[in-house]
Each structure stands twice: as C-alpha cells, then as structure tokens.
VEXLOLO-547290 format. One record per residue (C-alpha): residue number from 1; residue in three letters; y, z, x. Coordinates in steps of 0.05 Angstrom, whole numbers, plus 32768, in hexadecimal, padded with zeros to 4 digits. Each point is the difference from the previous one (the first is absolute). Layout:
<rs>
<num=NUM, residu=ALA, Y=Y, Z=Z, X=X>
...
</rs>
This chain:
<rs>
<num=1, residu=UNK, Y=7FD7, Z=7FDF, X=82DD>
<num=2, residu=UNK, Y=800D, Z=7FD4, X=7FBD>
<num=3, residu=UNK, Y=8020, Z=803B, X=7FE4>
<num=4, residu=UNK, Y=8032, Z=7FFB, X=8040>
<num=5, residu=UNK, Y=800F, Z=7FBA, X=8001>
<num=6, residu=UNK, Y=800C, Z=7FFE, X=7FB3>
<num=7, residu=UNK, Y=8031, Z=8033, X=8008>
<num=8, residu=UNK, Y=801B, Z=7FDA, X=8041>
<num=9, residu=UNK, Y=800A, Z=7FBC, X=7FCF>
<num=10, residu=UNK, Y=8024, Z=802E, X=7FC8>
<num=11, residu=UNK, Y=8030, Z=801E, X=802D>
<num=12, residu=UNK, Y=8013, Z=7FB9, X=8022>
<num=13, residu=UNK, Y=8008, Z=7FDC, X=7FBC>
<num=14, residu=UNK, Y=8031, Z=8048, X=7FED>
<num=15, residu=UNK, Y=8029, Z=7FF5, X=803F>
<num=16, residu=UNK, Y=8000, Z=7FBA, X=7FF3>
<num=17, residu=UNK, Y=801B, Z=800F, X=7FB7>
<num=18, residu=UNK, Y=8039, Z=8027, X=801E>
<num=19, residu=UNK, Y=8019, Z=7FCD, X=802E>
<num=20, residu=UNK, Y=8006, Z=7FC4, X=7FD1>
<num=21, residu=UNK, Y=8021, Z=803C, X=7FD2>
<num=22, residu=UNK, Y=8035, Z=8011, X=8031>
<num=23, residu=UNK, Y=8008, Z=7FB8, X=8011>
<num=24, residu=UNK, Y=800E, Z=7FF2, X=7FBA>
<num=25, residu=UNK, Y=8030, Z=803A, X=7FF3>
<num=26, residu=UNK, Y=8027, Z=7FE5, X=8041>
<num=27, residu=UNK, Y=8005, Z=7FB8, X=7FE6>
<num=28, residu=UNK, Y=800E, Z=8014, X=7FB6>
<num=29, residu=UNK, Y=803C, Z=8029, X=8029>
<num=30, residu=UNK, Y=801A, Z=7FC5, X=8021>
<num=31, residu=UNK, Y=8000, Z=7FD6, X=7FBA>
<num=32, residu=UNK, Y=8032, Z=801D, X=7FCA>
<num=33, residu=UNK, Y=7FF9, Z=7FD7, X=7FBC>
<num=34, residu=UNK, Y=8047, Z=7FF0, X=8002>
<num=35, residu=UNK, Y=7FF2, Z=7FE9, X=8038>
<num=36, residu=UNK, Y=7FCA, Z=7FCD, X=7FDB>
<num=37, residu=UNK, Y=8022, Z=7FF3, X=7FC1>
<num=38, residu=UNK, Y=8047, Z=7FE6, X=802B>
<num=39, residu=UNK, Y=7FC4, Z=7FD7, X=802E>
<num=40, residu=UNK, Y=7FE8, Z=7FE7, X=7FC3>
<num=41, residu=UNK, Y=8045, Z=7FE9, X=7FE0>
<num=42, residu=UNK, Y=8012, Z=7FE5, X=803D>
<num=43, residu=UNK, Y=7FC6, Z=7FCD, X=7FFC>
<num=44, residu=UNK, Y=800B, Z=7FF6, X=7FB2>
<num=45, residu=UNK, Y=8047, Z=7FED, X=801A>
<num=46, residu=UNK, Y=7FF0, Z=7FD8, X=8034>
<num=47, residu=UNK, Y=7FC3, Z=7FD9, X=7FD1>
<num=48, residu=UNK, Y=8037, Z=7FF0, X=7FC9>
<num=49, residu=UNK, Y=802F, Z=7FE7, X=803E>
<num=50, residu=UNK, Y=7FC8, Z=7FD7, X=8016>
<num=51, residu=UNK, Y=7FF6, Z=7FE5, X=7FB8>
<num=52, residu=UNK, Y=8048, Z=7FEC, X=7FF6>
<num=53, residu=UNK, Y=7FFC, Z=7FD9, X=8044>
<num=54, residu=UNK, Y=7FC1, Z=7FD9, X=7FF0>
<num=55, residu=UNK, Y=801F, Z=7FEA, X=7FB8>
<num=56, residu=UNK, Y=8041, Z=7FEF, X=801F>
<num=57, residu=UNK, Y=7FD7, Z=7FD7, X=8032>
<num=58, residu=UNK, Y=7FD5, Z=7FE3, X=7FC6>
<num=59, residu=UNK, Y=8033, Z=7FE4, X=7FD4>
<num=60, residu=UNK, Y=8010, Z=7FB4, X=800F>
<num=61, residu=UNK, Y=803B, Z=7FF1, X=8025>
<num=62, residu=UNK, Y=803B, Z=7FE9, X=7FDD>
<num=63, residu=UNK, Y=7FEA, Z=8015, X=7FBC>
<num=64, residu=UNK, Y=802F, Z=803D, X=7FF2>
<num=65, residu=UNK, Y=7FF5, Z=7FFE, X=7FB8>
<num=66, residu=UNK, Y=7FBC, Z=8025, X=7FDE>
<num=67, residu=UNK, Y=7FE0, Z=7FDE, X=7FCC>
<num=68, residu=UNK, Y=7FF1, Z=801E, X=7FC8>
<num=69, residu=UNK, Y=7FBC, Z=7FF2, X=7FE3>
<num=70, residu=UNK, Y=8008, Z=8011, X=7FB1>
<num=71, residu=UNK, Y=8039, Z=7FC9, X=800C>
<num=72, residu=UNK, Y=7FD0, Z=7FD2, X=8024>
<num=73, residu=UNK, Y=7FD0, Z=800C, X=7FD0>
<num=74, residu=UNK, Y=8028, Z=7FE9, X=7FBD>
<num=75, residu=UNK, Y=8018, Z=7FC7, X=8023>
<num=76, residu=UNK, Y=7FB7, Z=7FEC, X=8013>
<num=77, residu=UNK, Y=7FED, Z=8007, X=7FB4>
<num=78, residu=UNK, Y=8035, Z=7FD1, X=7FED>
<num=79, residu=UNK, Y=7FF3, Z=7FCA, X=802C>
<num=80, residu=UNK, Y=7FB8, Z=8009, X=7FEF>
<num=81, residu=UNK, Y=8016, Z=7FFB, X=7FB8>
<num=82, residu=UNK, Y=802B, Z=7FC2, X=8009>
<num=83, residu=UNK, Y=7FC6, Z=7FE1, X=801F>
<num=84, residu=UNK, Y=7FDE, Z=8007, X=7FC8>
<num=85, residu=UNK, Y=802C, Z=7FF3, X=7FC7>
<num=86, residu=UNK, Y=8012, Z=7FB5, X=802D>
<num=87, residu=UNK, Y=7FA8, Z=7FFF, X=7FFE>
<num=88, residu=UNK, Y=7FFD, Z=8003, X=7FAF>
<num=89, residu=UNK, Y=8049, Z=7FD5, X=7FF6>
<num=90, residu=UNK, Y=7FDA, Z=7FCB, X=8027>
<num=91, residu=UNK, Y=7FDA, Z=7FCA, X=7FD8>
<num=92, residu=UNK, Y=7FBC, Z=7FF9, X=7FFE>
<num=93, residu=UNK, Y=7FDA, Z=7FCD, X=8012>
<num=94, residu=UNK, Y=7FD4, Z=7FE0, X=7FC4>
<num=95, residu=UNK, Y=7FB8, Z=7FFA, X=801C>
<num=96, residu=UNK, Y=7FE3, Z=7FBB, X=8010>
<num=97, residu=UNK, Y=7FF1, Z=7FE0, X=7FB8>
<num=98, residu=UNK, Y=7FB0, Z=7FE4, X=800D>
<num=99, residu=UNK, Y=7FE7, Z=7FE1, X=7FC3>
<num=100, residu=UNK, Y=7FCE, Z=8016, X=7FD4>
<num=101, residu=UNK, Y=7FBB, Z=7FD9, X=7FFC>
<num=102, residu=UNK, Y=7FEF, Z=7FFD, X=7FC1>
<num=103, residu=UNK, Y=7FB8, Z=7FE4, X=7FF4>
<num=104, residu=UNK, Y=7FF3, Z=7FBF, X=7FDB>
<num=105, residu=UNK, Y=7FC7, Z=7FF6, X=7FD5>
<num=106, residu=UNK, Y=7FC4, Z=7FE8, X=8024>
<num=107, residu=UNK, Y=7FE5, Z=7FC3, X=7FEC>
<num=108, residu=UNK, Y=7FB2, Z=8017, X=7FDB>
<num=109, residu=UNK, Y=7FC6, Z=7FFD, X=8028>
<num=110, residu=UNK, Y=7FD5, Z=7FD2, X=7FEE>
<num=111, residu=UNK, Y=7FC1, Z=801B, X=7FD6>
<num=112, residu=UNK, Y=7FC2, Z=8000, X=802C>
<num=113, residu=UNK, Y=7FD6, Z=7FC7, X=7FF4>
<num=114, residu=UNK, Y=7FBB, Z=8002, X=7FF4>
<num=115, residu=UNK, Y=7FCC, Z=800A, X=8037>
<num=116, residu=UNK, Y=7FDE, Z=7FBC, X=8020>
<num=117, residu=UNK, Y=7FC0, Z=7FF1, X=800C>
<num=118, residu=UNK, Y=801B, Z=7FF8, X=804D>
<num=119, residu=UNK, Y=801F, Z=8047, X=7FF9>
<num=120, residu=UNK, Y=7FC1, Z=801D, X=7FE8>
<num=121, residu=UNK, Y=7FD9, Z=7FDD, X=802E>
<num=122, residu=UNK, Y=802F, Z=801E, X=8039>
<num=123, residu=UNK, Y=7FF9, Z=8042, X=7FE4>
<num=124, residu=UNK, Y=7FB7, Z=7FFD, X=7FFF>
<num=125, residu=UNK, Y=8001, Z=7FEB, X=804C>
<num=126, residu=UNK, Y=802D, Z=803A, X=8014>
<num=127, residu=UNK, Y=7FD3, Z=8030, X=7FE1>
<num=128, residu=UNK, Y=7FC0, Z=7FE5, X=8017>
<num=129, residu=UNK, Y=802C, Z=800C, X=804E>
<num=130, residu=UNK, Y=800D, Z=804B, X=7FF1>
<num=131, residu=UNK, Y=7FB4, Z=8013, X=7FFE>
</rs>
C-alpha cells in the first residue's frame, strides 16, 4: 500500500513537470527576443525622454545661459584673494600700551627686638593653656 501511493506521488509530481514544461515552451513561443530587446529600447528611450523633460523643468526660469563652474570657481578664488590681500594692506592696530610695574625697594624691616619680660610671660601663659 506505501509502495502504491509512493508511486501515485511520483507520477503526479511527473505530470506536473510536464505541464509547467509545455506551459513554458508555449510562453517562451509567444516572446521572441527581438521582441524584448525593441521593449527594452523602447523604455531606455522613453527614460532618457523623461530625463530631458525633468531637467528642462528643473532649470530656473529666465536663466538661458549655463554657468560654467571652472569659471565660477576662478572667479571665487579671486575675490577670496582680494579679500585677503585688502585684510594684510590694512593697518594694524597697536595693542593697548599698560605700563609696566616695576617694584621699588621696600623700605627694611625693622630687626626684631628683643623678647620682654611681658612677652615671655605671655608665652609662658599660652603654654601652660595647651596642656
């Protein structure tokens, strides 16, 4: 019975084979490849017509004339250049003058004088306040 349906299966997916084979030989029949390459020219064609359009319609009205950016380009370095040349020509400010501050000579200190008996009394306090 297994036997049976396996060969049952094969023959269906073999008769199935066939089919999508003669369907295939009947559409590659219909379609010649001149057929495709003048389909596919035709929409090259009709891209590059579409292109054209879509620049026309892209360039700003009432300017006929192209520019032409090597020429935009020099002229852009010269002005950039005369900017810069008017920069350097131009004087230059002196910076703000401050004076110096030079140090005078400090009057001496006066020598330490000699401890006090009030001193060394005080000294003796804060020590005895430590403890």
């Amino acid at each position: 019975m297994i036997m049976l349906e396996a060969a049952k299966a094969i023959t269906e997916t073999v008769d199935a084979l066939r089919t999508g084979a003669a369907a295939m030989k009947a559409m590659q029949k219909a379609t010649n490849i001149d057929d495709v390459d003048k389909t596919t020219d035709e929409i090259n064609e009709q891209t590059e017509n579409m292109k054209q359009i879509q620049d026309a319609l892209s360039a700003p009205l009432g300017a006929s004339a192209d520019f032409d950016e090597d020429e935009l380009e020099v002229e852009l370095e010269e002005l950039e250049g005369a900017e810069l040349e008017s920069q350097l020509l131009e004087p230059v400010a002196a910076p703000p003058v401050h004076p110096l501050h030079v140090p005078t000579k400090q009057p001496a200190r006066p020598a330490p004088q000699k401890a006090t008996a009030e001193d060394d009394e005080l000294a003796a306090l804060q020590a005895e306040m430590a403890l």
